[in-house]
C-alpha positions as CSV (number, residue, x, y, z in Angstrom):
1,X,24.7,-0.7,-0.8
2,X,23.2,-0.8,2.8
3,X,24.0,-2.3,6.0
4,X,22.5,-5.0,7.4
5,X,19.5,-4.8,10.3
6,X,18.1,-8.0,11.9
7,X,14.6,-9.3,13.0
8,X,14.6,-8.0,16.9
9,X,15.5,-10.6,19.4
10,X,14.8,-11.0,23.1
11,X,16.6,-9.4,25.8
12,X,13.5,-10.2,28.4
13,X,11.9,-12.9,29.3
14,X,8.9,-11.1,27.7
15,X,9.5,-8.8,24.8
16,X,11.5,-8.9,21.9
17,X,14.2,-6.6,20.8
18,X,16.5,-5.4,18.2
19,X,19.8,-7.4,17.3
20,X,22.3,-5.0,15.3
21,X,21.6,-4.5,12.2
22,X,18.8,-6.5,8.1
23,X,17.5,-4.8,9.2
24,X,19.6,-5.6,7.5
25,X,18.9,-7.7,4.0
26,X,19.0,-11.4,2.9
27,X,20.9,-9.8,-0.3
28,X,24.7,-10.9,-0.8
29,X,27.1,-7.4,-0.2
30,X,30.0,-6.3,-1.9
31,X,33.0,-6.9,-0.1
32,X,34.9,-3.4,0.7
33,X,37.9,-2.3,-1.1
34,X,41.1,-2.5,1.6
35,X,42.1,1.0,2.0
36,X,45.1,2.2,4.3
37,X,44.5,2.7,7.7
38,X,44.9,6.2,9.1
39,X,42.9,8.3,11.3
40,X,39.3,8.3,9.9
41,X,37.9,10.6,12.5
42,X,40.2,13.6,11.9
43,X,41.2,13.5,8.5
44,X,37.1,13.4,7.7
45,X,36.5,16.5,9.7
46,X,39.7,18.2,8.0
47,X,38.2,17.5,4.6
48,X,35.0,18.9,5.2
49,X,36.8,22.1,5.9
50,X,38.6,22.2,2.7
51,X,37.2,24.1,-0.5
52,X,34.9,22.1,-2.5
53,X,36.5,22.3,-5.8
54,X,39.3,20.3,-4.4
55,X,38.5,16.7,-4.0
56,X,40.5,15.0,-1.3
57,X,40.1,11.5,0.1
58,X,39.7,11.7,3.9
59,X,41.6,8.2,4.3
60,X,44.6,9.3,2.5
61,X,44.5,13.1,2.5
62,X,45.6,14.0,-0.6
63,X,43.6,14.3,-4.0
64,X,43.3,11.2,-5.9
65,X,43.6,12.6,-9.3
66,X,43.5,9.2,-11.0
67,X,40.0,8.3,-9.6
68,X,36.3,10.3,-10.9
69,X,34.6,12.0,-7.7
70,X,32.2,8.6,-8.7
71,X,34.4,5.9,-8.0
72,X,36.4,8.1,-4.6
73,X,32.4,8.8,-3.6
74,X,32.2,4.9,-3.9
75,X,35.6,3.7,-2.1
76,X,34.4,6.5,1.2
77,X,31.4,4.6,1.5
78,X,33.2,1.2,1.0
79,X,35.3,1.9,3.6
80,X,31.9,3.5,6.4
81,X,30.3,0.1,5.6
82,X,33.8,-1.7,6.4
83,X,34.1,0.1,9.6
84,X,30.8,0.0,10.4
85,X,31.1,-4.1,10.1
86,X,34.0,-3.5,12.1
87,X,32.0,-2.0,14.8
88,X,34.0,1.3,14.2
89,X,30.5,3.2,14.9
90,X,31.8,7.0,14.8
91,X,34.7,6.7,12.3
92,X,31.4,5.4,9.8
93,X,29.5,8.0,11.1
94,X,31.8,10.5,10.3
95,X,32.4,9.4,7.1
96,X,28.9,8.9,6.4
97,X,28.6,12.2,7.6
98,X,31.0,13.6,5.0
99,X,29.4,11.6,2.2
100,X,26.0,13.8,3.3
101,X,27.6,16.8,2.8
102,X,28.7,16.3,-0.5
103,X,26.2,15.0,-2.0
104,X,22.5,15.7,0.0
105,X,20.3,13.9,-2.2
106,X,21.9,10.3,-1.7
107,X,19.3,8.2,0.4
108,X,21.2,5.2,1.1
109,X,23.4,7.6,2.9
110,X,21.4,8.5,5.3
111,X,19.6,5.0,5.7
112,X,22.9,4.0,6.4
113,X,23.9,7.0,9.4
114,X,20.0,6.2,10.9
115,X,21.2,2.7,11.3
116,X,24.3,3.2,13.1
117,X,22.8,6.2,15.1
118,X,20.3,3.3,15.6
119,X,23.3,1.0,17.0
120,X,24.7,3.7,18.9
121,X,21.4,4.2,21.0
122,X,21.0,7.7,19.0
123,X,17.0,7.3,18.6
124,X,16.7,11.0,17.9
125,X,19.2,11.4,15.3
126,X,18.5,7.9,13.7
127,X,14.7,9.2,13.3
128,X,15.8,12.6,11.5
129,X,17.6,10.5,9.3
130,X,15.3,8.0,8.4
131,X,12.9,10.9,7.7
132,X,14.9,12.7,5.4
133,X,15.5,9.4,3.3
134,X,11.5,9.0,3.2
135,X,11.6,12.5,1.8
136,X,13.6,11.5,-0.5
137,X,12.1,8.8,-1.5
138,X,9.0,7.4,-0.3
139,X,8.9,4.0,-1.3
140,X,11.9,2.3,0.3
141,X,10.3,-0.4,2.0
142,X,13.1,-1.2,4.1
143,X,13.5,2.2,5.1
144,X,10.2,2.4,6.6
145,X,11.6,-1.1,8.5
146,X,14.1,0.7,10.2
147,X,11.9,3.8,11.3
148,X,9.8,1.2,13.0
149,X,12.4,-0.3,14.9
150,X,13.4,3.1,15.8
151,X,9.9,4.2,16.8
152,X,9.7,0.6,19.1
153,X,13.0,1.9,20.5
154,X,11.4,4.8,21.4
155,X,8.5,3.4,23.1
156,X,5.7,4.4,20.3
157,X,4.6,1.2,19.1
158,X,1.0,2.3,17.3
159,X,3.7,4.6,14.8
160,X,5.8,0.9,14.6
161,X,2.8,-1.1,13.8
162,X,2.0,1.8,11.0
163,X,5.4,2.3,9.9
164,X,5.8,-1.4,9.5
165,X,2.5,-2.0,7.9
166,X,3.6,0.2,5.1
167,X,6.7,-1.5,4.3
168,X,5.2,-4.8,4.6
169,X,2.6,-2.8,1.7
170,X,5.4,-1.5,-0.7
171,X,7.5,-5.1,-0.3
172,X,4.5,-8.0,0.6
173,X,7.4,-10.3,0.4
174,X,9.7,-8.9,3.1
175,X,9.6,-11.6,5.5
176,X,11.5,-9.6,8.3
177,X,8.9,-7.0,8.3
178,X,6.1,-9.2,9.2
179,X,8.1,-10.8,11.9
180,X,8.8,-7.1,13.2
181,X,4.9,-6.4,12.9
182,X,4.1,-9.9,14.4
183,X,6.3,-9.3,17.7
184,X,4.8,-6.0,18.2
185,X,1.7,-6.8,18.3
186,X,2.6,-9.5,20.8
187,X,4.1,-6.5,23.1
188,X,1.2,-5.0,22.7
189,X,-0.6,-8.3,23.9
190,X,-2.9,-8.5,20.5
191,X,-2.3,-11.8,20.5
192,X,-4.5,-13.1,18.3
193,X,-3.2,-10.4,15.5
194,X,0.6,-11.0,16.2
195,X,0.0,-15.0,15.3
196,X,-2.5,-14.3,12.5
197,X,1.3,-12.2,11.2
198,X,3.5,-14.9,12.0
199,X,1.0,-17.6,10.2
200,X,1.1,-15.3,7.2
201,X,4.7,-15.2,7.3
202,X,5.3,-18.3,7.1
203,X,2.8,-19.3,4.5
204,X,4.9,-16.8,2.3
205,X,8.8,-18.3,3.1
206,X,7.1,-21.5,2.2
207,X,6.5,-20.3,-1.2
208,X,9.4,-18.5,-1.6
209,X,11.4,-21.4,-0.9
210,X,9.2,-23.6,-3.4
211,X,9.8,-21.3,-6.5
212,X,12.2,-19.4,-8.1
213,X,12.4,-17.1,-5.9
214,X,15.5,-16.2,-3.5
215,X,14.4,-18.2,-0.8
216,X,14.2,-17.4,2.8
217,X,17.3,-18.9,5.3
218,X,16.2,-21.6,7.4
219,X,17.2,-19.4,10.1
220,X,14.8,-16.9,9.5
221,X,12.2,-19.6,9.3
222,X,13.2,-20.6,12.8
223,X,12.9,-17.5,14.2
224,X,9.7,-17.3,12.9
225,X,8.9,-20.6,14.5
226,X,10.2,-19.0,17.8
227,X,8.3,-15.9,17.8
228,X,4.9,-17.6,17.2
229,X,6.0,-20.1,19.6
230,X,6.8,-17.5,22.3
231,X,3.5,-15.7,21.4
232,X,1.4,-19.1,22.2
233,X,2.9,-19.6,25.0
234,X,2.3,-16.1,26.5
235,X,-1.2,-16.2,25.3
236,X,-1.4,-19.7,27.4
237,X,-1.6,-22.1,24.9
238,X,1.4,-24.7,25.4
239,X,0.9,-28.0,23.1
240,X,1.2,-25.1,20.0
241,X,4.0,-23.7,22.2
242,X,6.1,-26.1,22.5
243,X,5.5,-27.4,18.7
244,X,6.7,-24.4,17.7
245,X,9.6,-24.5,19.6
246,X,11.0,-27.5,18.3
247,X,10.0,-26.5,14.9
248,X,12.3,-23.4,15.8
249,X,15.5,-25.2,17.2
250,X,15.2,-27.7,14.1
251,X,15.9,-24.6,11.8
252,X,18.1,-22.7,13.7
253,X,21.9,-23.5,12.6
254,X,24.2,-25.0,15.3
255,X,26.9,-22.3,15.7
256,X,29.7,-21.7,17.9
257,X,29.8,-18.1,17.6
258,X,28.5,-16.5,21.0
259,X,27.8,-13.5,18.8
260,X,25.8,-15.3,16.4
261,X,21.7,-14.2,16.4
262,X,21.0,-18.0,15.7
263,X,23.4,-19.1,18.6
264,X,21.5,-16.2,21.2
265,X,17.9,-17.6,20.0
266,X,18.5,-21.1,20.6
267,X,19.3,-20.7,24.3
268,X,16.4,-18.1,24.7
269,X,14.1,-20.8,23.3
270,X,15.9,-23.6,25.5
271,X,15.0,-21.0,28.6
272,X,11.5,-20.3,27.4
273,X,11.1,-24.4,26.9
274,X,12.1,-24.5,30.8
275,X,9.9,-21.5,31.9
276,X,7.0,-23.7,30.2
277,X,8.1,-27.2,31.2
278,X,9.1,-26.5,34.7
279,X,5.5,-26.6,36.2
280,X,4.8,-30.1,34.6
281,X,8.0,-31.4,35.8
């Protein structure tokens, strides 16, 4: 079970960036078990202090006798992702934390601390995360996703493009990868390569959504539409600009939630069709 980490959005009137996490996936979630609310934060650090061969539940702080070291492994982590959706970013770090501890070798642990590290603006820490779950195991696509977001973040976008390449290599059919790779080749003004991605892209959720495959959202389609639309227009080509803009707003779900990742792209498309507009007008 993983948390969730989106295509990267705008926040210029040039480049694209992350929106808070998938990342992250197009993949229904289990909902969280309700568990009592206490103090998270300092009944997870009193845990880690106590011996090992007693298991206690940090939310409750007393053993659970009734429950396997399993199922309470299972309702900590329930509970990280629940605060986590909660934007309760160091209570799921902590508990996260604590997870690590006891057992070392789970990777979707540590996928899941890089990604709110990642959230929290902790590049450094969300890197030696995402490392240590590629040592793990090498071939979580997604993984290698996140790293590349983290590395864009960070300002190295030749590692991104890499990063992203192999994750696009190890899951072809990863749509938001290819919009990840498409954008950063637009910062890096490759034009020509970043629409060659996006073209690509949406060849594949085409097909995906003509089989029996899972489909992609129309939303994602739309942002695809956006992305290759913004990347026309930056490399000067408006007719395919604005097509491509309209294709995008036609997609996007109408929302009221301010929040919402389709409700923030269709204003920066509505700006970017004034930016373009407002010359001919």
């Amino acid at each position: 079970m993983n948390l969730r980490m989106y295509p990267r959005q705008s926040t210029s009137s040039r480049r694209l960036r992350r929106v808070p996490l998938s990342s992250a996936t197009f993949a229904n979630r289990e909902q969280p078990m309700p568990l009592p609310k206490q103090s998270v934060h300092s009944q997870a650090l009193a845990i880690t202090q106590a011996s090992s061969a007693k298991w206690a539940h940090p939310l409750i702080g007393s053993p659970l006798t009734h429950l396997s070291q399993t199922e309470q492994e299972t309702l900590l982590r329930q509970q990280a992702l629940s605060d986590a959706q909660r934007g309760h970013y160091a209570e799921a770090i902590d508990l996260f934390t604590w997870l690590i501890n006891y057992n070392p070798e789970n990777v979707s642990s540590f996928n899941n601390r890089g990604l709110l590290y990642f959230q929290t603006g902790q590049f450094s820490q969300a890197l030696t995360d995402y490392n240590q779950a590629l040592r793990l195991n090498p071939r979580l696509a997604k993984v290698y996703n996140n790293r590349a977001n983290c590395y864009v973040a960070m300002g190295d976008l030749e590692a991104a493009i890499a990063d992203y390449e192999i994750s696009i290599d190890l899951d072809p059919i990863d749509i938001r990868a290819r919009l990840n790779l498409g954008i950063t080749f637009r910062d890096l003004e490759q034009y020509e390569a970043a629409i060659e991605t996006f073209d690509l892209a949406l060849q594949i959720s085409q097909f995906l959504n003509t089989t029996d495959f899972l489909g992609v959202p129309t939303s994602v389609e739309g942002h695809l539409y956006a992305e290759r639309g913004r990347t026309y227009h930056l490399w000067g080509d408006w007719n395919y600009a604005i097509s491509d803009y309209d294709h995008a707003l036609s997609r996007l779900p109408l929302t009221g939630y301010k929040a919402d990742a389709s409700y923030k792209l269709r204003f920066q498309i509505n700006d970017w069709l004034n930016e373009l507009l407002k010359p001919l007008r």
